[in-house]
MARMAR-178883 format. One line per 8 residues: number of its first residue (from 1); their letters; for each residue x, y, z of C-alpha. Coordinates in steps of 0.2 Angstrom, whole numbers, plus 5000, padded with zeros to 4 digits. Layout:
N
NUM) a) X,Y,Z | ...;
END
This chain:
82
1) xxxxxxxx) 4889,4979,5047 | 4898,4986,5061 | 4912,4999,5056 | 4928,4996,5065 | 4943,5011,5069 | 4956,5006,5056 | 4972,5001,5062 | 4991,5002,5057;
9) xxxxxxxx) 5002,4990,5055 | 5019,4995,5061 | 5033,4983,5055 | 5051,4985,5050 | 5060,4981,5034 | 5078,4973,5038 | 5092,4969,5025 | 5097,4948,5026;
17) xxxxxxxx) 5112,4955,5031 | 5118,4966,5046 | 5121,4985,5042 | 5141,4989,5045 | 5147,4999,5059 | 5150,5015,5048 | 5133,5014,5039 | 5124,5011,5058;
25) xxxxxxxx) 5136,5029,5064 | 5131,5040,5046 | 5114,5035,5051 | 5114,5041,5067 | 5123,5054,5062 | 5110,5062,5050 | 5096,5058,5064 | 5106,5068,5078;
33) xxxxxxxx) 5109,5082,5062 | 5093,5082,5061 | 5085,5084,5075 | 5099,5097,5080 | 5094,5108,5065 | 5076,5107,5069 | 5080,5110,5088 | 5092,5124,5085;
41) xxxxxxxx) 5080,5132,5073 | 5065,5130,5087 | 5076,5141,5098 | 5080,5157,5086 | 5097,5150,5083 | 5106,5147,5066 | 5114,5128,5064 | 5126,5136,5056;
49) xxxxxxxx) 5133,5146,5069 | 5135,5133,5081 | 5152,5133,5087 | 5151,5151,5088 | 5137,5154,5102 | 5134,5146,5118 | 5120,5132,5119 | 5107,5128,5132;
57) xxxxxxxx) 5112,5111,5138 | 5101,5101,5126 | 5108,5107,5112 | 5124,5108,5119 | 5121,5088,5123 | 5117,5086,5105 | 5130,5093,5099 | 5144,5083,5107;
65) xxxxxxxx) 5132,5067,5102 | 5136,5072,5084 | 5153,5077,5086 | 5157,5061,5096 | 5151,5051,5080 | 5161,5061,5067 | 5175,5058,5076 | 5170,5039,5076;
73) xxxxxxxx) 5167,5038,5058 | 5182,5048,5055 | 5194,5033,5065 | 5182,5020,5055 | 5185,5027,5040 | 5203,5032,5042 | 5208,5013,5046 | 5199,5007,5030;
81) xx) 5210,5019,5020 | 5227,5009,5026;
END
């Protein structure tokens, strides 16, 4: 009996229907949050303060990913409202 290295199989789940626009953004959203908090924390910073100090350029990048996607969900959501 020969052993053999065990594998995994990777597969994604997907919904019969397509996720909306708004639910695609928050989901980005809490990735990009996220990864910001963890990057920020990496980097002796506080994610709280981060309007207040001046960010290396990842960070920086990072931030205006984020804030790019608030204000698209904020302009989503505000036309849903009418």
């Amino acid at each position: 009996m020969s052993s053999s290295p065990t594998r995994e199989v990777g597969f994604e789940c997907r919904k019969m229907f397509p996720m909306s626009s708004t639910d695609e953004l928050h989901a980005k959203l809490r990735a990009l949050d996220a990864e910001f908090d963890q990057e920020m924390r990496a980097r002796g910073f506080d994610p709280a303060q981060a309007e207040n100090v001046a960010l290396p350029s990842h960070l920086a990048t990072l931030y205006a990913k984020r804030e790019q996607i608030k204000l698209q969900l904020a302009e989503l959501e505000g036309k849903t409202d009418d």
